[in-house]
ZALUMGU-990945 format. One record per residue (C-alpha): residue in one letter; x, y, z. Coordinates in steps of 0.05 Angstrom, whole numbers, plus 32768, in hexadecimal, padded with zeros to 4 digits. Example, Ala and Ser with C-alpha at 12.3 -4.5 7.8 and 13.67 -1.06 7.14 Angstrom:
2
code	x	y	z
A	80F6	7FA6	809C
S	8111	7FEB	808F
***
This chain:
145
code	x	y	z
X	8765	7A5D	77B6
X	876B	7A1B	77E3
X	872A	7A17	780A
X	873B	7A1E	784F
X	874F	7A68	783D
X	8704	7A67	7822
X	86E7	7A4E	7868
X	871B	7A80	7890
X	86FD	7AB8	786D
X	86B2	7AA2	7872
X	86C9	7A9D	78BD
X	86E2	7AE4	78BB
X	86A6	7AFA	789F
X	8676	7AD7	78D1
X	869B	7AF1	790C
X	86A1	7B33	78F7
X	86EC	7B36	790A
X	8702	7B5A	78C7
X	86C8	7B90	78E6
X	86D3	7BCD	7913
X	86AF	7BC1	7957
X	865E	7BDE	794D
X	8663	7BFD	7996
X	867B	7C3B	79B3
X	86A4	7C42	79F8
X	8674	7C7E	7A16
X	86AA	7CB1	7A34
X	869F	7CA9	7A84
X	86BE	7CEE	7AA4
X	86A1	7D37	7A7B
X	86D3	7D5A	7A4D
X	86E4	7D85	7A8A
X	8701	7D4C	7ABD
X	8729	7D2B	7A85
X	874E	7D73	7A7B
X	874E	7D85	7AC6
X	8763	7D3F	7AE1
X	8790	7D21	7AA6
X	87A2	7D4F	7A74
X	87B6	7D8E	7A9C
X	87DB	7D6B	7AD3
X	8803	7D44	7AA6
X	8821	7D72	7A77
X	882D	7D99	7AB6
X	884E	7D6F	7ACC
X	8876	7D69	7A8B
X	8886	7DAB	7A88
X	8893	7DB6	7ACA
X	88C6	7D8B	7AC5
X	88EA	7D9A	7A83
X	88EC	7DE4	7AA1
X	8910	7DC3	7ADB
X	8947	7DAA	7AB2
X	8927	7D5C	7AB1
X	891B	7D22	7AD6
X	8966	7D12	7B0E
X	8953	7CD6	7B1B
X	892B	7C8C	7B0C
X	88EE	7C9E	7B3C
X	88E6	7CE9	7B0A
X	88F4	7CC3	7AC9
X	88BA	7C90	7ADE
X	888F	7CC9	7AF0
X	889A	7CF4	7ABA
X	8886	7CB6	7A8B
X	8846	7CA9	7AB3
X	8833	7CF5	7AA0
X	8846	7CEF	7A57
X	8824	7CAC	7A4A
X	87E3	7CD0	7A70
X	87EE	7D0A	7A45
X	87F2	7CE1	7A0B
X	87BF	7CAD	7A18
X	878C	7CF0	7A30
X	878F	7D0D	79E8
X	877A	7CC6	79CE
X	873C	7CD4	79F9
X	8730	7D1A	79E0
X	8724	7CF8	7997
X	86F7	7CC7	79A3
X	86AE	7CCE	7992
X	8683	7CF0	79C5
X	86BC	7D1B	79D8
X	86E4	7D34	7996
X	86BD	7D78	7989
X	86CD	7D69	793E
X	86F5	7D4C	7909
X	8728	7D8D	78F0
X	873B	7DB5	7920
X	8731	7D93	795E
X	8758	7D51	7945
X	8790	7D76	792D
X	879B	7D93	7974
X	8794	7D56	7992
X	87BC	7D32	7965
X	87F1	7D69	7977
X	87DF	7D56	79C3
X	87ED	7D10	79BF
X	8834	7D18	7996
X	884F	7D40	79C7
X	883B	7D11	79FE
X	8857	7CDA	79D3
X	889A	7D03	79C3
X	8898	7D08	7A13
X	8892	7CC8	7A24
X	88C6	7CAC	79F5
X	88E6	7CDE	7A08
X	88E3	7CC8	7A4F
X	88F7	7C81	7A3B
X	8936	7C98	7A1F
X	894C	7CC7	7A59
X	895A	7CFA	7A26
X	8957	7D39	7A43
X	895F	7D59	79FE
X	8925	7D37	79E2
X	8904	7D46	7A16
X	8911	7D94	7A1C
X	88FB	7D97	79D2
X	88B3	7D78	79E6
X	889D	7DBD	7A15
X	888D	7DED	79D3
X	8869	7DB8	79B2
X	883C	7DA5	79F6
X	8831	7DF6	79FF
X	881E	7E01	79BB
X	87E6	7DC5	79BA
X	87C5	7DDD	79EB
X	87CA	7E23	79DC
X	87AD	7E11	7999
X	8777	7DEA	79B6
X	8764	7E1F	79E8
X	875F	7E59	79BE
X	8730	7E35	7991
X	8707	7E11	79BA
X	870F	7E33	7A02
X	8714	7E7A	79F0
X	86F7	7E94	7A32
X	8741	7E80	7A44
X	875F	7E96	7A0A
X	8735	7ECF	79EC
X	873A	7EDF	79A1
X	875C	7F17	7984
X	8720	7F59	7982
X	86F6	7F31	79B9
X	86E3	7F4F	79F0
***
């Protein structure tokens, strides 16, 4: 090995930039404004406008990406730590979230109207998921009460 690849990797070492960063980004709004403010609106929003037959024209399309990159970029806030209620369940939800707000977006970027009809059971069935599990005063479980 020639030496500067020695010193490049004592370097490395020394700076820690082969580490993961040692602090945590504390979540600033509670669980409950992140749904009621970003995540609900947005894939409203979506929907709302698959169910209308899609964006007509450049000032929808632009919108309807602003709401799928929220939507997207929201369930990347659901998983991180502080907020993520755990590592199974939870995550796979989310994960389910943020594809269909990814699917949307693309989606969006495209114009594809087909794509973008296929994005509404996905979206509905994430948070359907999520809500039975961990909401289910809103979605109450089969022999509750």
């Amino acid at each position: 090995m020639k030496p500067i690849w020695i010193v490049v990797f004592i370097l490395i070492g020394a700076f820690g930039f082969a580490q993961a960063p040692s602090e945590s980004f504390p979540p600033i709004a509670p669980m409950k404004e992140l749904m009621v403010d970003l995540v609900h609106p947005a894939s409203n929003d979506i929907l709302l406008s698959i169910y209308r037959g899609g964006p007509t024209n450049e000032e929808e399309w632009a919108a309807l990406r602003r709401s799928a990159v929220t939507l997207a970029e929201s369930g990347n806030l659901l998983m991180m730590r502080g907020r993520a209620r755990d590592q199974g369940e939870w995550m796979k939800d989310v994960k389910m979230l943020v594809d269909a707000g990814t699917a949307a977006y693309q989606s969006a970027q495209a114009k594809d109207l087909k794509a973008l009809a296929a994005v509404a059971e996905p979206l509905d069935v994430s948070c359907t998921t999520c809500h039975k599990q961990y909401r289910p005063d809103v979605f109450p479980r089969e022999g509750s009460k």
